[in-house]
N, C-alpha and C positions, 0 to 999 in steps of 0.2 A: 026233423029235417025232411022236408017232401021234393026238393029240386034234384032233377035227373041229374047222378054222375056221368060227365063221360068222358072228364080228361081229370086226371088226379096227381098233382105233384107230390114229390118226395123228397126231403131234404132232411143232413144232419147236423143237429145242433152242439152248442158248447164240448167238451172236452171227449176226445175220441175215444173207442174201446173196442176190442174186438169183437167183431161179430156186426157191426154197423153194415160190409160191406156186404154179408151175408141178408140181412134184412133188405137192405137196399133191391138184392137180387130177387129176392121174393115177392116185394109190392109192386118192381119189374114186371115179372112172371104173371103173376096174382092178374096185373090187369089186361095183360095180352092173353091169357086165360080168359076172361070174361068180356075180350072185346071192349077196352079202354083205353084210350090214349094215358101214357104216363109222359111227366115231365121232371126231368132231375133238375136240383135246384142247387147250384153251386156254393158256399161259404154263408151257407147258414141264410138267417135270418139278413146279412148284408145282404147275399146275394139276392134276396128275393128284393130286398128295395131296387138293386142296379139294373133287376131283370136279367139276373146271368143264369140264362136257362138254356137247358138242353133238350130234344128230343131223345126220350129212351125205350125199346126195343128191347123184346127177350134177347136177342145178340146182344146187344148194347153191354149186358153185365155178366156175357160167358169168362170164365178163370176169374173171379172177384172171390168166392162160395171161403175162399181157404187163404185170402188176404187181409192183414192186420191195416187198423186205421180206415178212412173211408175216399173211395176215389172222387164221391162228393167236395171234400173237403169242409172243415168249420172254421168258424171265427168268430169271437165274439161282432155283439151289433149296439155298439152306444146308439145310433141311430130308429133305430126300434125299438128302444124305451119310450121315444119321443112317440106324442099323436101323430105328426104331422110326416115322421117314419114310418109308422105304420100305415096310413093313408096312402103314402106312395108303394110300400109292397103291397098293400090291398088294387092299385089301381093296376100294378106291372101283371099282378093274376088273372086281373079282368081281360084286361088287354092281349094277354098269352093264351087265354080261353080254360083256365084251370076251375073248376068245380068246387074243388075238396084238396087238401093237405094232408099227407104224412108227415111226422114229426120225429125223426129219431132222436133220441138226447136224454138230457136229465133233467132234474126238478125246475131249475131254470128258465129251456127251453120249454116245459110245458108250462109256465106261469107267463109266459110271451104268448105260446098258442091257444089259452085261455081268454089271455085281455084281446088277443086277433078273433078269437070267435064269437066275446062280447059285442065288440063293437062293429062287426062287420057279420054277423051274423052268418060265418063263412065257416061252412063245415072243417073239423078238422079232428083228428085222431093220434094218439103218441104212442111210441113203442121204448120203451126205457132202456137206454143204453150210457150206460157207467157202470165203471169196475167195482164202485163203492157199495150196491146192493142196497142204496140209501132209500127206496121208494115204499111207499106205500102200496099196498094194493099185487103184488108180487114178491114171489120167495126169490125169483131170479130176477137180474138184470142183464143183458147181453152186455161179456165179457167179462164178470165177475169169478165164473166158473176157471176161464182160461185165466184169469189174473191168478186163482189162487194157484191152480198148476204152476204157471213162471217162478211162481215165489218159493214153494216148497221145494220147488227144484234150482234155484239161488241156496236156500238155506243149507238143503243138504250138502251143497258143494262147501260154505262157507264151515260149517260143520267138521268138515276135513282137516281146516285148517286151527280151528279152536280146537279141537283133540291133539292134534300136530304138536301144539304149542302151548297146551295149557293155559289158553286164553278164553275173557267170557265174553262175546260179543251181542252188544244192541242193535239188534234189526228192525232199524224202522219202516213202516208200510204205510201205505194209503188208509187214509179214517180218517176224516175229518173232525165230523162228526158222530160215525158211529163206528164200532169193531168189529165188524164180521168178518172183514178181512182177518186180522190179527189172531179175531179167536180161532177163527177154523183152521189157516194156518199154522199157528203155534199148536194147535192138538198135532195136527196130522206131519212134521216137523218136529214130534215132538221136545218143543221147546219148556226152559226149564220153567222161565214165568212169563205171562203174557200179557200187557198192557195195555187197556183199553180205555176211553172215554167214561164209559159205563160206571168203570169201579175202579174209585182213588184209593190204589193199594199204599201210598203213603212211601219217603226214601227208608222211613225208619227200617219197616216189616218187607219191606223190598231185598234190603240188605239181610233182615235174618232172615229170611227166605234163600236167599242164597247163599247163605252160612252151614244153612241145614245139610242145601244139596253138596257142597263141598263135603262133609262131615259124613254124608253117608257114603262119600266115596267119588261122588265127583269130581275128576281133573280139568272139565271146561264146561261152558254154559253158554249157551245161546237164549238173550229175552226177547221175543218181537213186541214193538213197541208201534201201538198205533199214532200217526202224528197226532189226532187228537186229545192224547192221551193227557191228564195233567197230573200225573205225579211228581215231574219238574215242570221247571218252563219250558224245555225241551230236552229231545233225547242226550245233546252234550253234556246237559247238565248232571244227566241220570248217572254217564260215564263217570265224570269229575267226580261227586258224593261216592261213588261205591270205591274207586280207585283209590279214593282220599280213607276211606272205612275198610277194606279188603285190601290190602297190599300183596299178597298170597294171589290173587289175578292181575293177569297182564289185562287189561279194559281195554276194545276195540269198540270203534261208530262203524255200521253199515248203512248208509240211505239208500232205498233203491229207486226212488225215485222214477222217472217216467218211464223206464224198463216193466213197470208191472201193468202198461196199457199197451203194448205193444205184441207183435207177435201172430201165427195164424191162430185161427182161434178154435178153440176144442171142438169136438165130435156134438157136444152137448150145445154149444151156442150156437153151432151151425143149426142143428135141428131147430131150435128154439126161435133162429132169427126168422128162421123157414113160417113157423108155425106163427107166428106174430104177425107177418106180414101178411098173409093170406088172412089173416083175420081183421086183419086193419081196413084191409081193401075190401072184403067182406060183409063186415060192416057197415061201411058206407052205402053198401046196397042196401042194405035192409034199411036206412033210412036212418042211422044213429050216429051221431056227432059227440064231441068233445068228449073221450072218452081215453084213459091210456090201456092200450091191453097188457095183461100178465098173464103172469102163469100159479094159478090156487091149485094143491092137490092135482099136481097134472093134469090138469084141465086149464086152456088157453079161457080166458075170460078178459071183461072189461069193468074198467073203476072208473068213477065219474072225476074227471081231472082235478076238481076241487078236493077230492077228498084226497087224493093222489099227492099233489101238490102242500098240502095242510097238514098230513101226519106226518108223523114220524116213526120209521121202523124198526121196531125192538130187538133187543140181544135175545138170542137161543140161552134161556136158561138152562137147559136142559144139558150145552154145549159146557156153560161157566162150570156145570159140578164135574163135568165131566175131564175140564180142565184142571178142576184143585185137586180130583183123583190123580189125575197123570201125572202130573208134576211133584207130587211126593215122594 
């Protein structure tokens, strides 16, 4: 990339997380720091077709640093899958005088900001934000960290009540497709079994698993069950089979559903969103594109969006023995 930055927009994409608002505020910063025009880019990748754009100013994002969700706003864009979508938010940028792209989001939104910099050869850079921690190329994602907090502090509470009551309850969380939610949760919660994607513990060995923990004394049980998880088709069913095999528990469904993306966001995603943006913005000076930054070994760095985009990020082994320790 050799074309001068010197208005650089920002926008976030598909499903919100905390710490978006926090990122927002930094690529803000970052560019009235280095003497650049920023422009916010309202509802995603739509808005950039409709050209609903704003001027933004280090004031522009003062009290945002410690608010959940994004005052950008998102939305999916059927229109941007199209060519002839993407042509028209390629021409709305021209037209509004933008450079270069921030991208906040997830795998999605940078497989959008990929085919936009194929074919338009239009600088552009991703900062990963989903709870799911699903990327490649980073140990964090902004708002994963604060997701796990909400959760452990749901479980505990729930916790109260399965001891209360001698009941076992299924907590399902966010996983689609992978478990680092579930699992680090379920350690630090310590929950009794913990259900992930990864590994089909099967209804049989699920049930004597929680035969055991009765038997060595326990009167209630909490599982967190990742939705991706397939040991049933779903967590109801997991209820049904064990209530129908274990009559000795009263079986409770917990979903928490869109409560674990919400909320201000930890001490840690603030820093984080801080440290990503200024490298985002960064970046583009030094003349590098298509890139999503993370975070390796604490050290802020950048992954080449294909690669980013193409893998897929593994279970903490280290975490699973850790969990079949616990839970005994």
């Amino acid at each position: 990339m050799t074309k001068v930055i010197k208005k650089i927009g920002v926008m976030t994409s598909g499903g919100d997380s905390p710490g978006m608002n926090a990122a927002i505020r930094s690529v803000v910063r970052s560019c009235a720091y280095h003497d650049i025009e920023c422009i916010g880019i309202y509802r995603g990748f739509q808005g950039m077709i409709e050209g609903d754009f704003i001027t933004m100013n280090a004031r522009s994002v003062k009290g945002i640093i410690n608010k959940g969700g994004t005052i950008l706003k998102s939305a999916r864009s059927k229109g941007f899958r199209t060519k002839e979508g993407r042509e028209e938010a390629h021409k709305q940028l021209i037209k509004a005088g933008v450079d270069a792209l921030v991208v906040i989001g997830g795998d999605g939104s940078f497989n959008g900001a990929m085919v936009f910099n194929k074919e338009f050869n239009f600088p552009v850079m991703g900062i990963p934000g989903t709870i799911d921690n699903d990327i490649v190329g980073t140990t964090h994602t902004l708002g994963y960290d604060t997701a796990l907090n909400t959760i452990v502090e749901v479980i505990d509470k729930i916790r109260d009540t399965a001891s209360s009551h001698n009941r076992l309850f299924f907590v399902e969380v966010m996983g689609r497709d992978v478990g680092h939610i579930a699992l680090n949760v379920g350690i630090g919660a310590g929950a009794e079994e913990i259900l992930i994607p990864e590994e089909d513990l099967g209804l049989d060995r699920l049930v004597e698993s929680l035969r055991r923990s009765k038997k060595s004394g326990k009167s209630s049980s909490i599982v967190v069950v990742a939705e991706g998880d397939k040991t049933g088709k779903n967590v109801f069913e997991l209820k049904d089979y064990v209530e129908a095999n274990m009559t000795e528990y009263e079986v409770r469904v917990s979903v928490l559903g869109h409560m674990q993306r919400g909320g201000a966001p930890s001490c840690f995603d603030r820093v984080l969103a801080s440290r990503m943006g200024v490298k985002a913005v960064e970046s583009f000076l030094e003349g590098k594109s298509n890139y999503m930054v993370g975070l390796k070994n604490d050290i802020i760095d950048l992954t080449p969006f294909d690669q980013a985009v193409k893998g897929k990020s593994k279970i903490n082994m280290e975490l699973i023995r850790v969990s079949d320790i616990m839970t005994t």
